[in-house]
N, CA and C atoms as an extended XYZ file, in Angstrom:
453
Properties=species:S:1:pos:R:3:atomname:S:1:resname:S:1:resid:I:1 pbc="F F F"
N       104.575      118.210       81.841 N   UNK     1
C       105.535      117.378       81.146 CA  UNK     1
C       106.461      116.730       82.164 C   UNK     1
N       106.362      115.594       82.284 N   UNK     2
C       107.619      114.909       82.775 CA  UNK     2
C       109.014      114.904       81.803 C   UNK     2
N       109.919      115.342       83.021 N   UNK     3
C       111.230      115.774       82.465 CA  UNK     3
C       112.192      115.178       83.541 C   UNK     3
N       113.401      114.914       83.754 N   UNK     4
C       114.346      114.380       84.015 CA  UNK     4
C       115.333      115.290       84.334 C   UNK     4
N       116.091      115.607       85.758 N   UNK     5
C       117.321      116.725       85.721 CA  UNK     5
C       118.589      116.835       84.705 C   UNK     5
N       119.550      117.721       84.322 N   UNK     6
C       120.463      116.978       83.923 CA  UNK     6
C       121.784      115.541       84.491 C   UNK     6
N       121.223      115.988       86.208 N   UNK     7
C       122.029      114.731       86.601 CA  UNK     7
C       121.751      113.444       86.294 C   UNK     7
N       120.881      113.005       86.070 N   UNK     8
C       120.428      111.915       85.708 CA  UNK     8
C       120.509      111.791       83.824 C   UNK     8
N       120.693      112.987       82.810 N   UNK     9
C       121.438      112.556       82.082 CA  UNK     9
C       122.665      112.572       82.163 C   UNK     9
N       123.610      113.001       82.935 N   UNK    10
C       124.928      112.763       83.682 CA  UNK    10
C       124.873      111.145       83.754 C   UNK    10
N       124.471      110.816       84.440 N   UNK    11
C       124.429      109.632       85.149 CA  UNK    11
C       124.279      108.030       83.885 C   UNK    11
N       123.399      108.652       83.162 N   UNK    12
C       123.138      107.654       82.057 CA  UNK    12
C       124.295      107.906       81.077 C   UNK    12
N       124.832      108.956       80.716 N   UNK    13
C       126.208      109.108       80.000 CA  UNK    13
C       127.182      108.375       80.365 C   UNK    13
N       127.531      108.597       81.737 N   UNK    14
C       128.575      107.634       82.750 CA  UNK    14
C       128.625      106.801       82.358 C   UNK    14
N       127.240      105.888       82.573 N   UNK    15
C       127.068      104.424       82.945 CA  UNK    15
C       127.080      103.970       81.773 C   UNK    15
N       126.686      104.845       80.946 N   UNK    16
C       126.879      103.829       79.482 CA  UNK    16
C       128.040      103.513       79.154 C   UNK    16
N       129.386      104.986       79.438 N   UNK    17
C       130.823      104.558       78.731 CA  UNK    17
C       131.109      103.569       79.720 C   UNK    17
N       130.479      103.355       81.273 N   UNK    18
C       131.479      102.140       81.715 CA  UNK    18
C       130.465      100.678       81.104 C   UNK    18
N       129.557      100.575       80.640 N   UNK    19
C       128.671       99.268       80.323 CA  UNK    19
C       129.414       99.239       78.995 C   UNK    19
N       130.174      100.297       78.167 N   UNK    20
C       130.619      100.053       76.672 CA  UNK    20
C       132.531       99.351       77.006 C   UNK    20
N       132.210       99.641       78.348 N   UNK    21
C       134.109       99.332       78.630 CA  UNK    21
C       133.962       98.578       79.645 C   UNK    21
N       132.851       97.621       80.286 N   UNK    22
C       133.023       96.826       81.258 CA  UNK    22
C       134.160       95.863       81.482 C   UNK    22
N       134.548       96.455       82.600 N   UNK    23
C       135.613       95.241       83.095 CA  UNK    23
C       137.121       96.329       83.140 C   UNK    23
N       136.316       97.139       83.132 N   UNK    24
C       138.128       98.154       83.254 CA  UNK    24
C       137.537       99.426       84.109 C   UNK    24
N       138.648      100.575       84.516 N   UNK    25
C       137.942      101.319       85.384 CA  UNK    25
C       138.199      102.753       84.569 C   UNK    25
N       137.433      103.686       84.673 N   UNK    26
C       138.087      104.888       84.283 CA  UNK    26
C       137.642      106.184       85.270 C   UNK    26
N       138.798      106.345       85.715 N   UNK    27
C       138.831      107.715       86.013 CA  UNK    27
C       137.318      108.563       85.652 C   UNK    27
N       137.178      109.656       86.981 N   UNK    28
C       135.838      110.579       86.986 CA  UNK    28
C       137.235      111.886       85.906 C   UNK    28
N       137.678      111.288       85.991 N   UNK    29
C       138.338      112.922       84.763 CA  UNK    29
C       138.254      112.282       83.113 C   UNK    29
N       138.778      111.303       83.414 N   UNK    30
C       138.836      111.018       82.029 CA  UNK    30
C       136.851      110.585       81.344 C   UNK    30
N       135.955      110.284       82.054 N   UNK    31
C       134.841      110.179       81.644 CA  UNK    31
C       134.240      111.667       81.503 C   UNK    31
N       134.606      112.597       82.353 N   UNK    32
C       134.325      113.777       82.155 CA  UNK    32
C       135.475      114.592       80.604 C   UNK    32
N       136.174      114.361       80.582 N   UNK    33
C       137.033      114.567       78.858 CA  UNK    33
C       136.265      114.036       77.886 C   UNK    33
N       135.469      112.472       77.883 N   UNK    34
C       134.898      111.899       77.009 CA  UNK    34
C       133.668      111.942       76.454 C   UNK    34
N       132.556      112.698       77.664 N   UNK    35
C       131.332      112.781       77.911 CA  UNK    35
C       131.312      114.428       77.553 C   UNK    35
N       132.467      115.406       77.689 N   UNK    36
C       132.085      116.582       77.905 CA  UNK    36
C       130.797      117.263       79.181 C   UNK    36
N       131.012      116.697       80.091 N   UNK    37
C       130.277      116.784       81.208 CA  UNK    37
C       131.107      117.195       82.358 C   UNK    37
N       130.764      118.597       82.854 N   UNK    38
C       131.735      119.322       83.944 CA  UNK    38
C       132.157      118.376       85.078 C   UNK    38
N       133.627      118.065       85.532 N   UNK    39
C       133.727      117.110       86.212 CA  UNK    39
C       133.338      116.876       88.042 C   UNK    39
N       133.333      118.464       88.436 N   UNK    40
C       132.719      118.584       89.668 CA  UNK    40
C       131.293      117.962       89.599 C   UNK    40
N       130.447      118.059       89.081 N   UNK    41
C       129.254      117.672       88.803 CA  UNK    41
C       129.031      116.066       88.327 C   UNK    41
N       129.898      115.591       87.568 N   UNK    42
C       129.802      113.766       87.401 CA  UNK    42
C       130.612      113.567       88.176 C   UNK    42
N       131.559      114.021       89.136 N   UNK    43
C       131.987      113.258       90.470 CA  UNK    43
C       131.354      113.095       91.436 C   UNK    43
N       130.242      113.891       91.615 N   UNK    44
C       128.971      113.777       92.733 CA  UNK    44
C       127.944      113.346       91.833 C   UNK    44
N       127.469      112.913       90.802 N   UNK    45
C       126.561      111.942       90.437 CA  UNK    45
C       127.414      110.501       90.499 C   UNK    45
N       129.140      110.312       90.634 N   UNK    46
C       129.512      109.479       90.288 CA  UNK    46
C       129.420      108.629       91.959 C   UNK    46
N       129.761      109.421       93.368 N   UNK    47
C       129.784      109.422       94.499 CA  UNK    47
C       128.032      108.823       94.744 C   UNK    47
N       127.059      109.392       94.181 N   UNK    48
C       125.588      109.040       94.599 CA  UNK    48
C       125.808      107.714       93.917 C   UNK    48
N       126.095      107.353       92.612 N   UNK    49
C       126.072      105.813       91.821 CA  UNK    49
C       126.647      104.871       92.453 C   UNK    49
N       128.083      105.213       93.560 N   UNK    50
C       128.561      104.431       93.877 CA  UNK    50
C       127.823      103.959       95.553 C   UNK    50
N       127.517      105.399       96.653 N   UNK    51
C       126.526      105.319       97.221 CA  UNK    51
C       125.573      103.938       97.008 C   UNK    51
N       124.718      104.063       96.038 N   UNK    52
C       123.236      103.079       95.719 CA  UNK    52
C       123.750      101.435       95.264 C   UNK    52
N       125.393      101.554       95.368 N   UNK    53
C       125.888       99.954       94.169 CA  UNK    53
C       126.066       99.831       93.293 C   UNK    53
N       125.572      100.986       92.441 N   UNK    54
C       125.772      101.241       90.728 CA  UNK    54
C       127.059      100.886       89.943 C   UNK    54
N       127.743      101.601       90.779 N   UNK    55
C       129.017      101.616       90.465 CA  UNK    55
C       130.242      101.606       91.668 C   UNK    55
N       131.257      100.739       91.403 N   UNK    56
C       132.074      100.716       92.205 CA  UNK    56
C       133.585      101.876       92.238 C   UNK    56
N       133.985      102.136       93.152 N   UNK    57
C       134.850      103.064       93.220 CA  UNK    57
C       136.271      102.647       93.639 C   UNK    57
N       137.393      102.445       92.836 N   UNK    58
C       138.651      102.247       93.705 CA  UNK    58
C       139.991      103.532       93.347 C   UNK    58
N       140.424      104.109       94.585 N   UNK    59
C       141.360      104.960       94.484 CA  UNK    59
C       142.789      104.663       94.383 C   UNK    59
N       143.727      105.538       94.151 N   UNK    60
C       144.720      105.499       93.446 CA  UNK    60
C       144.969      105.723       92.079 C   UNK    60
N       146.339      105.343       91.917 N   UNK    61
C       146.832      106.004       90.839 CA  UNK    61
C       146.186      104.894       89.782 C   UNK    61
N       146.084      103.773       89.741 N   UNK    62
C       144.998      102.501       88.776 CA  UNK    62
C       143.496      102.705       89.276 C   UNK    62
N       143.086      103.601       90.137 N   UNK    63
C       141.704      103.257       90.422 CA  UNK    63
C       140.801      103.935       89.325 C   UNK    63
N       139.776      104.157       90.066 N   UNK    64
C       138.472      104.521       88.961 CA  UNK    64
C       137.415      104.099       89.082 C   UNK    64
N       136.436      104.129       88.038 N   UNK    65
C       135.218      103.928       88.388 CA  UNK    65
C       134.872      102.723       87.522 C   UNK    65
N       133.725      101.290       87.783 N   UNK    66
C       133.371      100.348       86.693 CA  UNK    66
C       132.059       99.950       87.192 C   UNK    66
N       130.996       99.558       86.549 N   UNK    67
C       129.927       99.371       87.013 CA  UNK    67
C       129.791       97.939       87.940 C   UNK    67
N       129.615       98.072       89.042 N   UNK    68
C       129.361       97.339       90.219 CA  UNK    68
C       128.369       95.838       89.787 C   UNK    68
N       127.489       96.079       89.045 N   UNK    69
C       126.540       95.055       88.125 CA  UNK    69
C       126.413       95.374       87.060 C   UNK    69
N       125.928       93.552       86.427 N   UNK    70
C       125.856       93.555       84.902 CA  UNK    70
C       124.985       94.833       84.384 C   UNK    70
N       125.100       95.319       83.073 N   UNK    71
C       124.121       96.397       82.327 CA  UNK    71
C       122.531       96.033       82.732 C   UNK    71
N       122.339       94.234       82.587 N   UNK    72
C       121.469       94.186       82.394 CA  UNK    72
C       120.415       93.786       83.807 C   UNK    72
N       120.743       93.984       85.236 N   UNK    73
C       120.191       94.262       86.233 CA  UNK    73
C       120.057       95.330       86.771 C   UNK    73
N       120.411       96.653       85.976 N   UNK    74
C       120.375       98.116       86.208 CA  UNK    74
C       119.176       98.634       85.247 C   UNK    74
N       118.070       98.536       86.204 N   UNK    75
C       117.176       99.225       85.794 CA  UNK    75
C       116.641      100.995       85.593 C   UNK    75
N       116.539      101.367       85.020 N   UNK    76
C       116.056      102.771       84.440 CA  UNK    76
C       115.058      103.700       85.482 C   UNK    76
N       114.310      102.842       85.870 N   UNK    77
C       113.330      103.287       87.351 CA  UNK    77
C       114.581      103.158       88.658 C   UNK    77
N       115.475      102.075       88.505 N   UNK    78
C       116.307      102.163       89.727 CA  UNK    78
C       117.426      102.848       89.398 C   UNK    78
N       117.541      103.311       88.551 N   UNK    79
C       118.943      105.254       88.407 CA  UNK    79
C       118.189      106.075       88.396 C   UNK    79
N       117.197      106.218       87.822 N   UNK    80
C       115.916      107.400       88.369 CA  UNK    80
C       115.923      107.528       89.808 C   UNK    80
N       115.373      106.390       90.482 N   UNK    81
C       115.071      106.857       91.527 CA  UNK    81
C       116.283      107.215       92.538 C   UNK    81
N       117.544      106.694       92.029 N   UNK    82
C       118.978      106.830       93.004 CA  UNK    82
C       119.259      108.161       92.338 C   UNK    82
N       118.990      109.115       91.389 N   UNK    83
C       119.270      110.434       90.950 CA  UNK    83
C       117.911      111.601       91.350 C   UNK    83
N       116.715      111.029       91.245 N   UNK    84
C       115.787      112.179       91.448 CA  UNK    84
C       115.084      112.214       92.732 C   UNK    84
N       115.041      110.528       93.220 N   UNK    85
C       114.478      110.098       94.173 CA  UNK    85
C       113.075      109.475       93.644 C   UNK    85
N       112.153      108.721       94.473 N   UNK    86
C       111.180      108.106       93.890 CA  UNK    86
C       110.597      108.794       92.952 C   UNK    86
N       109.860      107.668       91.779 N   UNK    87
C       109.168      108.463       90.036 CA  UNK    87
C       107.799      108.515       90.891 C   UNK    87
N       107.315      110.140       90.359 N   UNK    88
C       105.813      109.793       91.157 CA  UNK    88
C       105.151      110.811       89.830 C   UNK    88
N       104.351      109.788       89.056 N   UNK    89
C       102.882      110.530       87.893 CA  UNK    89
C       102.613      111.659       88.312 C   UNK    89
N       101.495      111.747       89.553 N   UNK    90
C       101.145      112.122       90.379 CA  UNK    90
C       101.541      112.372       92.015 C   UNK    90
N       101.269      113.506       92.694 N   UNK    91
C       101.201      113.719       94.004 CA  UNK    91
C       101.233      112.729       94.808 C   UNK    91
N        99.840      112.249       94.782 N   UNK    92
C        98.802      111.159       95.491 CA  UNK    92
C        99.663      109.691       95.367 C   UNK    92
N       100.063      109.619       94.259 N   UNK    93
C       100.719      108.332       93.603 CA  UNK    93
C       101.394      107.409       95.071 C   UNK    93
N       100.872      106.480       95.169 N   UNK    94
C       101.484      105.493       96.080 CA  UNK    94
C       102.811      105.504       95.798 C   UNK    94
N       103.838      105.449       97.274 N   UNK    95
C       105.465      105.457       97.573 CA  UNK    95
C       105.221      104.342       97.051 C   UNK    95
N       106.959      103.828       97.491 N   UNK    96
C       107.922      102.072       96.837 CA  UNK    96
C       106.855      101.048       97.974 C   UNK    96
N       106.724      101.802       99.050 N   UNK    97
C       105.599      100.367       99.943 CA  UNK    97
C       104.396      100.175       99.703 C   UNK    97
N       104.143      100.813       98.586 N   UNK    98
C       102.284      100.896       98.231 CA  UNK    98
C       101.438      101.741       99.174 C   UNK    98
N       101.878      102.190       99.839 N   UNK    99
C       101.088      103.288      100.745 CA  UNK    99
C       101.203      104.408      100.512 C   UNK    99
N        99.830      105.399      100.706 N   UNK   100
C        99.293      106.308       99.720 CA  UNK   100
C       100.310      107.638      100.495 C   UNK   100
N       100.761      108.147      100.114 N   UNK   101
C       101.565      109.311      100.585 CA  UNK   101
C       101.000      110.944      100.849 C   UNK   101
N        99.342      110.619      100.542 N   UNK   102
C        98.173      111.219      101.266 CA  UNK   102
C        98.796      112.610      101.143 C   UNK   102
N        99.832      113.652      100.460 N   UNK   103
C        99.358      115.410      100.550 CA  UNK   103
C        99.222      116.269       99.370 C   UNK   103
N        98.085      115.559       99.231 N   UNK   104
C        96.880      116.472       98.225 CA  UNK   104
C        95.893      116.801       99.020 C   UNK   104
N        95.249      117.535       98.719 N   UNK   105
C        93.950      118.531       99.397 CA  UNK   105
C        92.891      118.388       98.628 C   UNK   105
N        93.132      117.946       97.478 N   UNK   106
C        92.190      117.360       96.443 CA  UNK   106
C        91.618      115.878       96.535 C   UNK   106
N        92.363      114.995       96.940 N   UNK   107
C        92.306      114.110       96.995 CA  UNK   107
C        90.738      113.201       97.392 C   UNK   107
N        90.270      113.856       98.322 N   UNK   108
C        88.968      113.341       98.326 CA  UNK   108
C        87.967      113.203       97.572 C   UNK   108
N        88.181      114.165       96.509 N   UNK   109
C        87.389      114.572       95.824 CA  UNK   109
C        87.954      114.500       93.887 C   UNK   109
N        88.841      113.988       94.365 N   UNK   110
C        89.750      113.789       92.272 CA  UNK   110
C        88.978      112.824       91.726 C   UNK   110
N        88.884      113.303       90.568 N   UNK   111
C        88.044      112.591       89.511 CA  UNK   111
C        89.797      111.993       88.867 C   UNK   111
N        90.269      111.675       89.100 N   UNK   112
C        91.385      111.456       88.252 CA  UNK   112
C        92.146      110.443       89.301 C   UNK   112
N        92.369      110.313       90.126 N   UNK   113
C        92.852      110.264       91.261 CA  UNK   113
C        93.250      108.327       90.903 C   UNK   113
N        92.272      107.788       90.331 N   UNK   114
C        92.266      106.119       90.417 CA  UNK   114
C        93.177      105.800       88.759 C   UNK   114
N        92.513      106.411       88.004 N   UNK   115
C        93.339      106.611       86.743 CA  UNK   115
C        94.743      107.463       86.945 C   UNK   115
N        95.164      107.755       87.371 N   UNK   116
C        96.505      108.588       87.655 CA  UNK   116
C        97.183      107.826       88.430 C   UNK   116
N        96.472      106.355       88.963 N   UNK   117
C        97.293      105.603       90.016 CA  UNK   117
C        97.479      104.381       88.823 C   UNK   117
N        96.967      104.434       87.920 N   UNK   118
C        96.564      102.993       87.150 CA  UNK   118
C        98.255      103.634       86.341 C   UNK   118
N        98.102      104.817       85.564 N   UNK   119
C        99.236      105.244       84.770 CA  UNK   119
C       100.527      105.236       85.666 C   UNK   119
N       100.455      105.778       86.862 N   UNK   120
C       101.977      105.670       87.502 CA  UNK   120
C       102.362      104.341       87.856 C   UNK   120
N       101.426      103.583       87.555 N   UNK   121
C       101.698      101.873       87.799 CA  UNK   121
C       101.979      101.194       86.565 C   UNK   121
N       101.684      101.501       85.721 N   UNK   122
C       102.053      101.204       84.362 CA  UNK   122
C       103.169      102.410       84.057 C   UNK   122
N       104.004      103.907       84.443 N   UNK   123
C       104.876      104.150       83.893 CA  UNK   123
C       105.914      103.509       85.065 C   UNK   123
N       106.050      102.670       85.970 N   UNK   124
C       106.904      101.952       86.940 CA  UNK   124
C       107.242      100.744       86.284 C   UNK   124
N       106.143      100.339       86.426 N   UNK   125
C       106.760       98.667       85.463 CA  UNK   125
C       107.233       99.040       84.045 C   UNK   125
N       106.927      100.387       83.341 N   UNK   126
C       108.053      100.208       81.943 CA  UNK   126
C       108.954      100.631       82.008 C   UNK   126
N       109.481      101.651       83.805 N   UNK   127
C       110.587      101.570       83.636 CA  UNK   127
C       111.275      100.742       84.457 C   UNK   127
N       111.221      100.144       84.960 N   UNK   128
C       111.447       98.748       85.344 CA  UNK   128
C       111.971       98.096       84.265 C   UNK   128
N       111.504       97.618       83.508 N   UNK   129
C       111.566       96.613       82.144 CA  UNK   129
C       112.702       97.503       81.859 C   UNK   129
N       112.986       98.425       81.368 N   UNK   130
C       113.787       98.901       80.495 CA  UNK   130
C       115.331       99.292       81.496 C   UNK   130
N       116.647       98.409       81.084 N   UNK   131
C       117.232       98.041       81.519 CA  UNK   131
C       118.835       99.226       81.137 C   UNK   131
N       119.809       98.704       81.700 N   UNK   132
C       120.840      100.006       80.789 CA  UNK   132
C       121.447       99.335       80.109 C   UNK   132
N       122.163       97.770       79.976 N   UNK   133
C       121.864       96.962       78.351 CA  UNK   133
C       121.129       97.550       77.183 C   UNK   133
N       119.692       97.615       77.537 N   UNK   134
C       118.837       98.102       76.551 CA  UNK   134
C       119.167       99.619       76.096 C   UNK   134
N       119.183      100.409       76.642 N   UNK   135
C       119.591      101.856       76.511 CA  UNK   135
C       121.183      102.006       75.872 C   UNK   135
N       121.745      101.222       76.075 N   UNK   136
C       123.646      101.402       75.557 CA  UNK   136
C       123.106      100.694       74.299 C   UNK   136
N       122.283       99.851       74.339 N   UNK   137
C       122.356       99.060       72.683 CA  UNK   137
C       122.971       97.923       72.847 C   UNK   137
N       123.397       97.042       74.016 N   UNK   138
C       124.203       95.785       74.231 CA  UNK   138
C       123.172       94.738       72.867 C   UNK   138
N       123.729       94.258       72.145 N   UNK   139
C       123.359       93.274       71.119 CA  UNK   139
C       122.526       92.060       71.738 C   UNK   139
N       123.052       91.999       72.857 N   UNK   140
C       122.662       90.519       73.742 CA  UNK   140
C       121.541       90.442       74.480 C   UNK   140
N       121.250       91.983       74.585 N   UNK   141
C       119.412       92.181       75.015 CA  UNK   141
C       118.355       92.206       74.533 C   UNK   141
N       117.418       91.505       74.579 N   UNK   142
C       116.171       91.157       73.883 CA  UNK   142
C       115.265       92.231       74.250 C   UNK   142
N       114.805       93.717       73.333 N   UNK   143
C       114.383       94.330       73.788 CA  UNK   143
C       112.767       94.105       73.515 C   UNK   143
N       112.406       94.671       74.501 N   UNK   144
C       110.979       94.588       74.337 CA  UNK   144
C       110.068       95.258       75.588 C   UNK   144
N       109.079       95.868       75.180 N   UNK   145
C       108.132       96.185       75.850 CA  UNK   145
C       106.781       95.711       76.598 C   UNK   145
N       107.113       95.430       77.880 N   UNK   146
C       105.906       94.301       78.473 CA  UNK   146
C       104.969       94.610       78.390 C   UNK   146
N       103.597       93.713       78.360 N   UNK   147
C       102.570       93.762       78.240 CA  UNK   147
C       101.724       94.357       79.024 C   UNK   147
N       100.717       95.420       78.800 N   UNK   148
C       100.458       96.178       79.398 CA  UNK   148
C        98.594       96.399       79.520 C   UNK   148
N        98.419       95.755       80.815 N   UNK   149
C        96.493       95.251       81.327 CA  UNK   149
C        95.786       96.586       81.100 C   UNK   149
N        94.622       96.186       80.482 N   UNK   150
C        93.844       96.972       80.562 CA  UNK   150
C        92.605       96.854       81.751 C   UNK   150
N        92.006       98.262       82.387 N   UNK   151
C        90.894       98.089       83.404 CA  UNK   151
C        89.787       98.743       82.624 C   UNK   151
């Protein structure tokens, strides 16, 4: 089963209350009061978001946190991969440069191996497509699911 840590539902909690309040900043305490999410723990998912561009960070007594870009150029594969590190189906599954990352022991010999590259290429581009607009529910996003080749 593919599963997801809880930091990365940390992370999508965050980003949604700042995509529902864009344009203002809030405090890692007060999103942690709102989210019910321990605040040591969404201040270091909040530190990695701001890390990758996600989100911007300003200190002081007005600072806080607001998302760095629109909802709708924050892709779902790109907070995945800034929370878990690259999405991989499979082992074998080609890295972000298309080159095969070769440590399976099986590999020579997988009956699965070409089909398991076809699915982690098709679960990349849907999460790609699927945006954090789309996930908060922004009205102004045309949701939809891209079209998807058959071999």
């Amino acid at each position: 089963m593919l599963a997801l840590t809880k930091k990365t539902d940390y992370a999508l909690i965050a980003l949604s209350h700042l995509t529902r309040h864009a344009g203002t900043r809030v405090s890692a305490r007060e999103l942690a009061r709102l989210s019910h999410v321990p605040l040591p723990i969404l201040t270091n998912v909040l530190k990695t978001l701001a890390h990758a561009g996600l989100v911007s960070s300003e200190r002081g007594a007005s600072g806080g946190y607001s998302l760095a870009r629109s909802a709708s150029s924050i892709s779902l594969h790109e907070l995945i991969a800034v929370i878990e590190g690259p999405v991989h189906f499979v082992q074998c599954a080609p890295d972000e440069n298309g080159t095969n990352r070769g440590n399976c022991d099986l590999e020579p010999c997988c009956a699965i191996r070409h089909p398991a590259h076809r699915v982690h290429g098709r679960l990349k581009e849907f999460l790609e497509s699927v945006t954090l607009a789309e996930l908060v529910g922004d009205p102004t996003v045309t949701v939809g699911v891209p079209a998807v080749a058959t071999r």
